[in-house]
C-alpha positions as CSV (number, residue, x, y, z in Angstrom):
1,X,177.8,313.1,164.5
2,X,180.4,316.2,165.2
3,X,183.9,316.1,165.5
4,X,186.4,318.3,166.1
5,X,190.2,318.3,167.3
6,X,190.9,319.2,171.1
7,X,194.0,320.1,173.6
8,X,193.7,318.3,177.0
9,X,194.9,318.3,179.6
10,X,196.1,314.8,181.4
11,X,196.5,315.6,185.2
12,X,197.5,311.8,186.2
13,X,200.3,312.0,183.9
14,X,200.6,315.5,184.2
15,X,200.7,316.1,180.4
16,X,198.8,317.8,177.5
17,X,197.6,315.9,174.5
18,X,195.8,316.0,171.2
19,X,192.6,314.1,170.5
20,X,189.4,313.9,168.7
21,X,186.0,314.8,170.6
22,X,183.2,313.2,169.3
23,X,179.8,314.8,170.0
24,X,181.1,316.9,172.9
25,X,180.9,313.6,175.2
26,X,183.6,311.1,173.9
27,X,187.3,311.7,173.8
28,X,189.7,309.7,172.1
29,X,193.5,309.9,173.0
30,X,195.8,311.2,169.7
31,X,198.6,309.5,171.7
32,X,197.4,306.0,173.3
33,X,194.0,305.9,171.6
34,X,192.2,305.4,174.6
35,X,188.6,306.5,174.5
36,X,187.4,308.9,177.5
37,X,183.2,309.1,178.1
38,X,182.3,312.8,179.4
39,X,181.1,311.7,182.8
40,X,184.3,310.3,183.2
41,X,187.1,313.1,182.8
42,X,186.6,314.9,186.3
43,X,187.7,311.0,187.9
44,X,190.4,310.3,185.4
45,X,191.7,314.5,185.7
46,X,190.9,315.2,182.0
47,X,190.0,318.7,181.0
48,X,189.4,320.2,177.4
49,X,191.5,323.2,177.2
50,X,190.7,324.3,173.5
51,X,188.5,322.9,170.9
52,X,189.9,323.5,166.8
53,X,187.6,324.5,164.4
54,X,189.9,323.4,161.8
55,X,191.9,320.0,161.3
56,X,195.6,320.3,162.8
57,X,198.9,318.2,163.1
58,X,198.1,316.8,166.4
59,X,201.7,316.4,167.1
60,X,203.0,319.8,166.0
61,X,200.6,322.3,166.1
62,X,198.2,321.0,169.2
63,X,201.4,319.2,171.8
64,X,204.2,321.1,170.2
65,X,206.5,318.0,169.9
């Protein structure tokens, strides 16, 4: 199993969030916990807009809050 930290992007709620990718196909929300399958994200307006290849603050260095 990989994992790595990702930026998203949320177009439903129009916001960017942290969150863990697991195998490039599952995504789960830093901020709600929700868990996102790949062949979802183009329904639910969820793109990956950088991957870290090191462990981060998901609130401070990935959303900025």
């Amino acid at each position: 199993m990989t994992t790595k930290q990702v930026k998203f992007f949320d177009s439903e709620n129009q916001a960017i969030h942290g969150g863990i990718l697991i195998n490039d196909e599952t995504l789960i929300c830093g901020c709600c916990g929700g868990v996102f399958i790949k062949n979802e994200w183009d329904d639910l307006g969820i793109t990956i807009m950088e991957e870290y290849a090191n462990w981060m603050n998901l609130d401070e260095e990935i959303v900025g809050n």
